[in-house]
C-alpha positions as CSV (number, residue, x, y, z in Angstrom):
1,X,-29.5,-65.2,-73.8
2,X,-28.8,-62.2,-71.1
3,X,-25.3,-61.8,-69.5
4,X,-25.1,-63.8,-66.0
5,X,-22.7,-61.1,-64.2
6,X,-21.7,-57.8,-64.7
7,X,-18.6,-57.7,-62.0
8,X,-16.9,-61.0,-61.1
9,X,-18.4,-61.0,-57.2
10,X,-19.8,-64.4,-56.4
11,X,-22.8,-62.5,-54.8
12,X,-24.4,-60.0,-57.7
13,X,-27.3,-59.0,-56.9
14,X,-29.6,-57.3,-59.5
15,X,-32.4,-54.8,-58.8
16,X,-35.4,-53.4,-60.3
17,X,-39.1,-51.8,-60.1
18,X,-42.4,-51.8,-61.2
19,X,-45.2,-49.1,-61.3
20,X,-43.2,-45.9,-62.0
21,X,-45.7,-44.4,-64.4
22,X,-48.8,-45.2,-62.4
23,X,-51.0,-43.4,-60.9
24,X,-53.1,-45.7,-58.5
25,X,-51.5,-48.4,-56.3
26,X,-47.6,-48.9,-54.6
27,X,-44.4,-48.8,-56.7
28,X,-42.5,-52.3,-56.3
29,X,-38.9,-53.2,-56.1
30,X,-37.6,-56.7,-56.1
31,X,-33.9,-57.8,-55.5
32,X,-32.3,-61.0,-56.5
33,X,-29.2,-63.1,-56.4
34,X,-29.1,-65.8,-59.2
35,X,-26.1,-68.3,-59.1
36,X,-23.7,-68.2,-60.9
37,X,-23.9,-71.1,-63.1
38,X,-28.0,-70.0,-63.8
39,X,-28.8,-70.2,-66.7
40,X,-32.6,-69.4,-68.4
41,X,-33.3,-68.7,-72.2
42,X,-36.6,-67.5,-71.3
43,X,-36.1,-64.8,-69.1
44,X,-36.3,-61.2,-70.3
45,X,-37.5,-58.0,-69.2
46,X,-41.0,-58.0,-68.1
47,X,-42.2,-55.6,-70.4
48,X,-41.0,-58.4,-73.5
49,X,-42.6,-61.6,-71.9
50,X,-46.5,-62.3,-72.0
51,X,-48.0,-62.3,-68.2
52,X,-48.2,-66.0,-68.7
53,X,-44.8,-66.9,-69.5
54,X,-43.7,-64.3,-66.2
55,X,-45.6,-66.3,-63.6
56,X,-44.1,-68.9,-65.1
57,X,-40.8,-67.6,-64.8
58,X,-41.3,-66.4,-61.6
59,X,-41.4,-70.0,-60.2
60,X,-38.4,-70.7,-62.0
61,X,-36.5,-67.7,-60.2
62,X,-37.8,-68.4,-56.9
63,X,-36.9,-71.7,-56.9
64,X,-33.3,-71.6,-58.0
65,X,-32.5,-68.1,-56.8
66,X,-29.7,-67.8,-53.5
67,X,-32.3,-65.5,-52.2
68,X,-34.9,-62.6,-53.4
69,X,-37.1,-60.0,-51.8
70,X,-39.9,-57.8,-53.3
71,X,-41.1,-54.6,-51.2
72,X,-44.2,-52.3,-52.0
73,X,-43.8,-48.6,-51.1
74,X,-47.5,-47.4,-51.1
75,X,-49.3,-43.8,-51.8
76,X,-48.2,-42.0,-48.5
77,X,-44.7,-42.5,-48.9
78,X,-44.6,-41.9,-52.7
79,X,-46.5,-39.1,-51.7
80,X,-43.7,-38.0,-49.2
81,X,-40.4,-38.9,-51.1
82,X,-41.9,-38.2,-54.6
83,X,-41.9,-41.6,-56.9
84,X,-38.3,-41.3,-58.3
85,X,-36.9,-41.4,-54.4
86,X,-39.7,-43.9,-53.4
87,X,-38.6,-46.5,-56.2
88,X,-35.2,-46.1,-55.0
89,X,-36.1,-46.8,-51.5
90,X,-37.9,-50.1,-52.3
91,X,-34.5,-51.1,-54.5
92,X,-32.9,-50.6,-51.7
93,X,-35.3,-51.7,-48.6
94,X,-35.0,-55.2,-51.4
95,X,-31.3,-55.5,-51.5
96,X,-31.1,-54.7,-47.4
97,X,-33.2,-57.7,-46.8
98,X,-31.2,-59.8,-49.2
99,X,-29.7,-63.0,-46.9
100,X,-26.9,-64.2,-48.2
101,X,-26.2,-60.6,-48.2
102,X,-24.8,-59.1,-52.0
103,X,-21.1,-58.4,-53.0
104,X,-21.9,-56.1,-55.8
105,X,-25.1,-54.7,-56.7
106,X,-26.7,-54.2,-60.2
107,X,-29.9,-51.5,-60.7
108,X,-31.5,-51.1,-63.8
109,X,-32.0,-47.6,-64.6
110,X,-29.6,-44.7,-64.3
111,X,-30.2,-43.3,-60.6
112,X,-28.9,-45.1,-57.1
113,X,-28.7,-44.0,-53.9
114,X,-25.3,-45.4,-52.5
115,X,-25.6,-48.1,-50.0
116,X,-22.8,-48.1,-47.8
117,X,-20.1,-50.9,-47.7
118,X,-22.0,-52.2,-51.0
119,X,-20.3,-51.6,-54.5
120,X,-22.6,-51.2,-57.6
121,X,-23.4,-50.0,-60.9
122,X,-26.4,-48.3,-62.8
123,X,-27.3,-50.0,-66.4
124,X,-29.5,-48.1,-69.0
125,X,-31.9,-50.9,-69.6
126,X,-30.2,-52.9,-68.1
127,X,-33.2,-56.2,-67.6
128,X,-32.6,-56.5,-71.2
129,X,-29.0,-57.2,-71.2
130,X,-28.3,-59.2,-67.3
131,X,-30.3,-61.9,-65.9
132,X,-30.8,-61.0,-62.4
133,X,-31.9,-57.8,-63.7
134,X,-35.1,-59.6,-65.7
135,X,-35.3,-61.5,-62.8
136,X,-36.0,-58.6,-60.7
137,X,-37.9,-56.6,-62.5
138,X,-40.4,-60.4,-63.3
139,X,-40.7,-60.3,-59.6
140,X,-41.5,-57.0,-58.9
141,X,-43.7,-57.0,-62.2
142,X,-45.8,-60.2,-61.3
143,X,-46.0,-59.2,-57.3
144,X,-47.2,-55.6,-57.8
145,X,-49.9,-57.0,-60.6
146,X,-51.3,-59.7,-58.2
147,X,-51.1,-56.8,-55.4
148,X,-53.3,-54.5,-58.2
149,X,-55.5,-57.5,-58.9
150,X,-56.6,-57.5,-55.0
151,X,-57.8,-54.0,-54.9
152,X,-59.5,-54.4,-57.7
153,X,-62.0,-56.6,-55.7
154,X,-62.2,-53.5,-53.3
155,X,-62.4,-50.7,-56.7
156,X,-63.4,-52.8,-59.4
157,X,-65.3,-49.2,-61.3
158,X,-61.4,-48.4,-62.1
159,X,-60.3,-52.0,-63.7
160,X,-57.1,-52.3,-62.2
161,X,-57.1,-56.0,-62.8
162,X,-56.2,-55.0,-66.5
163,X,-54.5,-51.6,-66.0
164,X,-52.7,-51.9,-63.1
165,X,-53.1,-48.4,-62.3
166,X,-51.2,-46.7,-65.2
167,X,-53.2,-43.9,-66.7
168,X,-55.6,-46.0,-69.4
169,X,-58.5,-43.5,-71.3
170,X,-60.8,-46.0,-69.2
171,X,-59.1,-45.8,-66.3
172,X,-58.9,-41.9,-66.5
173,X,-62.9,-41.9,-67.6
174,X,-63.5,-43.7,-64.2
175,X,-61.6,-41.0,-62.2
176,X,-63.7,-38.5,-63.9
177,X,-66.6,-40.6,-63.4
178,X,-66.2,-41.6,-59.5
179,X,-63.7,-39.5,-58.5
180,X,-60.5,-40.6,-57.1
181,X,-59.9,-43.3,-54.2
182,X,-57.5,-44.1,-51.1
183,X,-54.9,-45.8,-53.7
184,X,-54.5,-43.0,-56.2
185,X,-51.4,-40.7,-55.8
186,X,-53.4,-37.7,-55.2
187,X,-50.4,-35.0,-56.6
188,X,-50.2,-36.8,-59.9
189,X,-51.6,-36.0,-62.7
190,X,-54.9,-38.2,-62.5
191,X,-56.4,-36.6,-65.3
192,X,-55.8,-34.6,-68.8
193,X,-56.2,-30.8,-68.5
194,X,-59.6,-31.7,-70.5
195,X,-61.4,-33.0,-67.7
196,X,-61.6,-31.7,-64.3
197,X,-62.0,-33.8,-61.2
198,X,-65.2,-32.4,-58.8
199,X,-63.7,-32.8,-55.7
């Protein structure tokens, strides 16, 4: 079983993102606060839980959370702040619209932008040790896949439905194949020196 707080604030709020390593399609934060008294066996980072069990889970959280927001940040800004500064803003952009509004803040990962008047604390992997932190990173997991699954229906030559945009061998053939597309972060690296896009 995780760890329900880190600090002893009534209103811990835990943050995290998904679609770092992509290369097609938004990055997406989402913030949570659990209560206090939450407990779920179950809940894990999203990267150790089928995508079963994390729809699943994501009812669970919704329904018993104080309150949660997910934000997408899509290719123009990532292009603009770069992806490490665009995952932060969506962390953040989550947390801001949190209502009650947090006491102490949780992220997962080692990098935070200071939010004034707001108190937190980076953890190293961090969805594998606190509950609002899986919680957070199940949310913004299961939101950005059913956000990938939709423009599939508009791109399906590129398969997002199964790759969600990371950088597959099939999803890199496509590129090569078809060229890139409106959702692909044009100054990442779409494809291995190997193969050239013809642009």
């Amino acid at each position: 079983m995780l760890l329900q707080n880190y600090s002893q604030s009534l209103l811990e709020a835990g943050t995290d993102e998904a679609g770092r390593g992509c290369i097609a399609g938004p990055v997406t934060a989402a913030a949570v606060i659990l209560p206090q008294d939450f407990l779920n066996e179950e809940i894990n980072d999203s990267k150790k839980i089928t995508s079963k069990i994390r729809y699943k889970l994501r009812e669970i959280i919704e329904e018993k959370a104080l309150t949660y927001r997910v934000t997408h940040l899509h290719e123009d800004t990532i292009e603009e702040l770069n992806i490490l500064h665009a995952s932060i803003k969506a962390m953040t952009l989550s947390v801001e619209a949190l209502d009650p509004k947090p006491e102490f803040l949780i992220i997962d990962g080692n990098r935070f932008t200071p939010i004034p008047s707001l108190p937190h604390q980076c953890i190293v992997k961090g969805d594998m040790k606190y509950l609002s932190l899986a919680a957070a990173s199940i949310l913004a997991k299961t939101y950005r896949d059913d956000y990938m699954d939709m423009i599939h229906e508009e791109f399906p030559m590129y398969n997002w439905k199964k790759n969600k945009g990371y950088p597959t061998k099939e999803h890199r053939e496509a590129i090569a194949k078809y060229g890139p597309c409106k959702y692909h972060r044009m100054s990442f690296k779409l494809l291995p020196d190997q193969l050239k896009l013809e642009l």
